[in-house]
Structure formats: C-alpha cells, structure tokens
C-alpha positions in Angstrom: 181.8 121.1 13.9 178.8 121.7 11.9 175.4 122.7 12.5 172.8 120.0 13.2 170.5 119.8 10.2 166.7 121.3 10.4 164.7 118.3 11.5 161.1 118.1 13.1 160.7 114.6 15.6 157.2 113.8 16.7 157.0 110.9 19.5 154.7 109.5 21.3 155.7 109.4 25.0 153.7 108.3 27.7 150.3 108.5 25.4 151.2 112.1 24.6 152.3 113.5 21.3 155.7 115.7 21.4 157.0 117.7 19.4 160.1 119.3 19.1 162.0 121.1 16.5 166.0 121.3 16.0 167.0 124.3 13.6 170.6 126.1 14.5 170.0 130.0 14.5 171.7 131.2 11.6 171.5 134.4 11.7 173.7 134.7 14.5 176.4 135.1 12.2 175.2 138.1 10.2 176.4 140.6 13.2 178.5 143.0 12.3 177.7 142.7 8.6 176.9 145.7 6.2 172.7 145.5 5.5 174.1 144.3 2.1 175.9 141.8 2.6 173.5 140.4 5.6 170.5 140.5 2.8 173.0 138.5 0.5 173.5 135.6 2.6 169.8 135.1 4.1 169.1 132.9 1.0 172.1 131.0 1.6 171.9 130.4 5.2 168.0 130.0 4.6 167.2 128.0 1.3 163.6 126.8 2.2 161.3 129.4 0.5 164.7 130.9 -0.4 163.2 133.7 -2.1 160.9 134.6 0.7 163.5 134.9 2.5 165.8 137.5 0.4 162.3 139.6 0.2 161.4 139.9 4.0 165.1 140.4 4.9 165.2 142.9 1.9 162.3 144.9 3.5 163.4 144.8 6.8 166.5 146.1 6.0 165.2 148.9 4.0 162.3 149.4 7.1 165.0 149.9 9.1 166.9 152.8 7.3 163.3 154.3 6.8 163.0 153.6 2.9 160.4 152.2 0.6 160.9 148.8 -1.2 161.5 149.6 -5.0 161.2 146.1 -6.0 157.8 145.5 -4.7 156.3 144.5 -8.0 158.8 142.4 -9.3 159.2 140.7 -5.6 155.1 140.1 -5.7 155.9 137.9 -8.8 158.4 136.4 -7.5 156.8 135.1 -4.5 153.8 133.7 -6.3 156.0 131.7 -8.2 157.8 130.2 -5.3 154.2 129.5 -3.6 153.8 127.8 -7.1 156.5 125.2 -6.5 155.6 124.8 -2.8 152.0 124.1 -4.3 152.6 121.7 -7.2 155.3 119.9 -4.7 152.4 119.1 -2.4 150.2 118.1 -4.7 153.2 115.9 -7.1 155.4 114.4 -4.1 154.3 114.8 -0.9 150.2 113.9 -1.1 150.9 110.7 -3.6 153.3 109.8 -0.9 151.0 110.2 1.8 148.2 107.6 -0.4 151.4 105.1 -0.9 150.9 106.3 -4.8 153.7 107.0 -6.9 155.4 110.3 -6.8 155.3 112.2 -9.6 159.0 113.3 -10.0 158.6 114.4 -13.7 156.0 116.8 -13.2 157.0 118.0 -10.4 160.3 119.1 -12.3 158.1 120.4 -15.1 156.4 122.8 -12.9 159.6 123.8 -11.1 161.4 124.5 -14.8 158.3 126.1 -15.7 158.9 128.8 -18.7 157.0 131.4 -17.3 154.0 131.9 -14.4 151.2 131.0 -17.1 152.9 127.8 -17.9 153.3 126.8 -13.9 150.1 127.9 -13.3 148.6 125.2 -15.9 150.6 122.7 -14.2 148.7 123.5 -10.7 145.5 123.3 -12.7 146.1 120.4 -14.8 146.9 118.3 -10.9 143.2 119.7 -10.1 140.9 119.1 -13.2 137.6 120.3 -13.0 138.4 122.2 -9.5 138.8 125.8 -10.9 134.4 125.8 -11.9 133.8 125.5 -8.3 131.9 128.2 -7.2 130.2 126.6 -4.0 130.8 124.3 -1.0 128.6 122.0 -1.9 130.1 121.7 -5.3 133.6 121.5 -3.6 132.3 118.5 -2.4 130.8 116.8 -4.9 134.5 117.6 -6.5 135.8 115.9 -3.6 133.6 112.6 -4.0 134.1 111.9 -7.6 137.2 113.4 -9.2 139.8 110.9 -9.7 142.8 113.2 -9.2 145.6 112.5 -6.4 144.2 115.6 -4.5 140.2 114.7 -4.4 141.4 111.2 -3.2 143.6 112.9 -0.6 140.5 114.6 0.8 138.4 111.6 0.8 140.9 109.3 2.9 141.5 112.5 5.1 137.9 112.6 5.7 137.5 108.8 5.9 140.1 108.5 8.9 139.2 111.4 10.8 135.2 109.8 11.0 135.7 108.9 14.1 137.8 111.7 16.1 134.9 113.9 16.7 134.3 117.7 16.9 137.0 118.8 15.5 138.3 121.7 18.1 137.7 125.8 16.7 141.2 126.3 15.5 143.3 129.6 16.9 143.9 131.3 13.8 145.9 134.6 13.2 146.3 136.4 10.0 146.5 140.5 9.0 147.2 142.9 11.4 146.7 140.6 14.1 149.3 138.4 12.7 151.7 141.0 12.2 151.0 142.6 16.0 152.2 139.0 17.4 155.3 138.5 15.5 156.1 142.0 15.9 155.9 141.3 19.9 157.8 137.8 19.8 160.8 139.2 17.7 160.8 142.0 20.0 160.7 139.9 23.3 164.4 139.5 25.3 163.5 136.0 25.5 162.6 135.3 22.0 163.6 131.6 21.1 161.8 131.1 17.1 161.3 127.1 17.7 158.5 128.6 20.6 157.0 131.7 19.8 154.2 133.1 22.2 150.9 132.6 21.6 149.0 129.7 22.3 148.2 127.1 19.5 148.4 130.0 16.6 147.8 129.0 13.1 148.6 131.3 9.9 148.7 128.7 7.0 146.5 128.5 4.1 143.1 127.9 6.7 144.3 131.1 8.6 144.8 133.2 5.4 141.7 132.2 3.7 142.7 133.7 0.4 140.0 131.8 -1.1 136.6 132.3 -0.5 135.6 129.4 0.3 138.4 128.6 2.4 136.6 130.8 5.2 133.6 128.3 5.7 136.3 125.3 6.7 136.3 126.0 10.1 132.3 125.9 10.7 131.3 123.4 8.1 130.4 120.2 9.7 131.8 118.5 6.6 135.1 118.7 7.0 137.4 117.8 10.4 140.4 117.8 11.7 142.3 116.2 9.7 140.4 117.2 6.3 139.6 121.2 6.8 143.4 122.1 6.1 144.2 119.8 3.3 141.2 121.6 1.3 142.8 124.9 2.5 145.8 124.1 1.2 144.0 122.7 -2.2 141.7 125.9 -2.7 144.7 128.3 -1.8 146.8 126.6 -4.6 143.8 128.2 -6.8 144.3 131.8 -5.7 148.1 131.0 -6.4 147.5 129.8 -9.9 145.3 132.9 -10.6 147.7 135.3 -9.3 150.4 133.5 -11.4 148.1 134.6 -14.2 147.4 138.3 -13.2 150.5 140.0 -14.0 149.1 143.0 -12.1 148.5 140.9 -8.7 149.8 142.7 -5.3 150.3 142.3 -1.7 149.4 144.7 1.1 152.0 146.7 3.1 155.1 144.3 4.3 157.3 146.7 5.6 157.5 148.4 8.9 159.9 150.9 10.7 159.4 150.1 13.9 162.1 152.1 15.5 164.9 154.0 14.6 167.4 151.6 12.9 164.9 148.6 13.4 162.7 147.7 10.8 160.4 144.8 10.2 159.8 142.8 6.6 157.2 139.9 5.6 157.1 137.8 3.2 154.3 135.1 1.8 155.3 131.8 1.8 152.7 129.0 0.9 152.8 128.1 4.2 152.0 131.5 5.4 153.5 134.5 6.4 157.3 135.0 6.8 158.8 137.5 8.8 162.2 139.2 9.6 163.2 142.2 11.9 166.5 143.2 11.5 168.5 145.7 14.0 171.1 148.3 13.3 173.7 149.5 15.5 175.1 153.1 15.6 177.2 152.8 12.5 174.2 151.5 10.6 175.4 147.3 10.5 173.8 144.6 11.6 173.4 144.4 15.5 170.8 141.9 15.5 168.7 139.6 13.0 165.7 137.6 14.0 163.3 135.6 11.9 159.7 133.8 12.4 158.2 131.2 10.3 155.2 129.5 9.8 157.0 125.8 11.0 157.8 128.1 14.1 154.0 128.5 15.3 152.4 125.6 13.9 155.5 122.5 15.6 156.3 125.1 19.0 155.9 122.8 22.2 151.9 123.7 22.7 151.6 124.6 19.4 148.5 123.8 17.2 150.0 120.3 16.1 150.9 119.5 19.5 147.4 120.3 20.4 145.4 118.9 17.5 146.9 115.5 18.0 146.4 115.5 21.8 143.0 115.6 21.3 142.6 111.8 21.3 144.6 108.6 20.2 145.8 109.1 16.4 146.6 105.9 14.5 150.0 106.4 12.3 147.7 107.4 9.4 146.0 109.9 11.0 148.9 111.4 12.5 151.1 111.8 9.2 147.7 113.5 7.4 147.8 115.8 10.6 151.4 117.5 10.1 150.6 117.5 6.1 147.9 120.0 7.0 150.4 121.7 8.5 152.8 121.3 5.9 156.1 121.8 7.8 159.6 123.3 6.0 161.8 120.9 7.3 162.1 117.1 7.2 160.5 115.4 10.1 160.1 112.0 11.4 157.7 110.0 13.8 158.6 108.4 16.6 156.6 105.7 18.3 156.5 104.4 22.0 158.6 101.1 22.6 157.0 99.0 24.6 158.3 97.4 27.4 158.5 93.4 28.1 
C-alpha cells in the first residue's frame, strides 16, 4: 500500500478552527543506510524545497562524523535560488489565485528556467516594480496604496479584510540561536512526533527572520494586522532574496553542529524558514536514526500559530485562506467547513 500523500485540512468544528497535518515519516526507511546513500535519497523522499533538503541532510551527516561542509559556497547559491522559485511562485500562482486573478503560469516558468541568479532575480523584481527604492515604512506604504502590481493589491485586500479583527495578538517568533536551541531539543526528545513540535505557537517564517530591515517594524506597527503583517514579510524578504541572487559573494552563518559523537545536526534556509535535520549514527558509522523539522511543522502543529491566529475570533472564508498564505505551508491543504444540521 502506499503512503498517504502530504496534505494539510483546516475545519471548522464546533466554532473552533483545527488543524491537522498528514505527512508519512519518510525517513524511517533510511536506517541502516551508508551516510551516502541516506544523503542521496533525502531529495527523493523529500522533493519540497528539494534542495534544502540534500543541504541540511548533507551537513548533518558530515556534523556527525565531526567534519566541515566543503560545499558551503556553492550550497549558499544554491539555496537562494530555490528561495527564488518559492518567491516568484507566491507572488505568480499562489497570490493571483488568492485575488481570483489569473495565474501567471508563463512567468512563473520563466523564473523557474531562469539562466542564471541575475536573470531570476529580475523576474522577482519585475513582479514588484518600484518596491526595491523603498527605504522607509511609510514609503512601503504609500507602495502598498498605489502600485498596481498583483502583490500591492494583495496587501491592500489583506489589510481591507482584517479592519475589523482587532489587535492583532504579539506573535511568538523564534529565529537564530534561539531557533536552533528548540529544534535541537524537539529532534532530541523520545517523543518527537514533527507534525507537533514543542513550543507553543512558534513562528520562524519570513516575519520571524526579518532579513529585511524593515520587516522588524511589522510586528509593532499599528498599520499592518494579522492577516497583512506576514504577507509584507513575505514580500520584503523576496527583496533580500533577489539581492543575494545578485551578490555572488552572499553567505549564511554556521549550519552545522556536532552535537554528539556520531550525531550531528544540519540547517538549511528555505523561503519559509529554517530547515533542519539531525541525523544519528550507529557503531559502524550508518544510519541509526534520521529526523527532520520544518517550517509547515511549527506554523500547522495542533496549538500552533495558525491554530491560534484564527482562534482569535470568527474568520470569514476570505480571511481564513489570507491567514495560511502568510504562513505559506509546503504541502497542499484544504478547508473544511461546518455542516449544518436541519
């Protein structure tokens, strides 16, 4: 029989929103395996962010035999290319969708066959015209008001439908160290279960990272809510990726840990945020046991910060759908609403 696909449901049952994730644990099969051939197959068993994926397994594994990465450059490129695609899929398919616009298939494929990072980086910039001036909040929102694009009118129906949902709620948001400390300690746990990490409510996407300026002032600015604070994330962090796409000399900070002997722990950057994998050997240096943590994991756990968010008060169907955008899950997901009963 074959594994269930990944699939995200969201219901609505008895006034509450649910949430629950179904994702068969892959990696169960790579016991036994030489670190090789385990590092082979992650991309195969794990296609979503696909490269991501090879590069945190590839640094755990090499964490856990105690050596250094010696593809780190050419891994840093690739990663900002893959945060490319996830970028210019957002702002090509998924947001037009969202404004019951017309997805824009072909330039999505452009951006996807794109000959080179300069050329996909022109693509992200060409969806955003006149966004990469912006210095300032208040000129972010004067973008916001009267650009024309598919992403400035994203943010304005975001903001226009969250008007009346309130104070938006001070979001839990982990990144860094302090990001690395908590996955270290849920891979670690006996009981680890990666569709329900520990931690209550954590974030680590684009508003959690905050890799743009800018992107730091979301959560205190009374100008943008719940609904609208992430979206601009998202937006402003598809900037830093264009401009790293450009700097051929662009880096990432240490994502590679021993943690033991013959247990080692990798990360990788996704668009949606950190990726990580911890990998355990056994006395004839195979695989003994393989774990991984991904964004989806935190942000759709039961209790998690989508859970939470939309708990916050009744969300129309709108609402709800601009919600799990900002959180931008990896796998397909559906809504389901309350029958009611005669």
């Amino acid at each position: 029989m074959s594994s269930p696909s990944p699939h995200i449901r969201i219901a609505r049952q008895d006034g509450r929103i649910v949430v629950e994730q179904q994702r068969p644990t892959v990696t169960g099969i790579l016991g036994g395996l030489s670190l090789e051939e385990a590092v082979l197959r992650i991309p195969l068993l794990l296609p979503i962010c696909g490269h991501a994926q090879g590069i945190a397994a590839q640094r755990a594994a090499f964490a856990a035999r105690s050596e250094a990465d010696p593809c780190a450059c050419e891994h840093t490129r690739q990663l900002w290319r893959e945060q490319g695609v996830a970028a210019a899929w957002r702002l090509t398919i998924d947001w037009p969708a969202a404004l019951d616009r017309e997805r824009d298939l072909a330039l999505f494929k452009a951006a996807q066959n794109a000959d080179g990072a300069t050329s996909l980086a022109t693509y992200l910039q060409d969806c955003l015209p006149g966004l990469i001036s912006i210095e300032e909040p208040d000129d972010l929102m004067r973008w916001v008001n009267t650009s024309h694009c598919t992403a400035a009118s994203m943010m304005r129906r975001a903001m226009e439908l969250e008007a009346d949902l309130g104070v938006p709620r001070m979001p839990n948001l982990a990144a860094g160290e302090t990001l690395q400390a908590m996955s270290q300690a849920a891979l670690a746990a006996a009981d680890f279960n990666p569709l329900s990490p520990s931690g209550a409510g954590i974030e680590v996407g684009a508003l959690a990272m905050h890799r743009h300026p800018m992107a730091a002032l979301l959560t205190t600015s009374p100008l943008y809510g719940a609904l609208s604070r992430r979206l601009i994330a998202q937006l402003l962090d598809t900037l830093v990726i264009a401009g790293n796409l450009l700097d051929e000399q662009s880096t990432y900070p240490v994502s590679a840990w021993t943690l033991l002997e013959g247990v080692g722990l990798g990360r990788a950057v996704t668009a949606r945020g950190p990726l990580f994998h911890r990998v355990a050997l056994d006395g004839d240096g195979r695989v003994e046991d393989w774990r991984v943590l991904a964004p989806t994991d935190w942000h759709f756990a039961p209790g998690g910060p989508l859970e939470i968010e939309a708990n916050r008060g009744p969300l129309g169907q709108e609402q709800l759908r601009l919600l799990v955008l900002g959180f931008d899950p990896c796998s397909p997901w559906t809504l389901q609403e309350e029958v009611a009963h005669a």
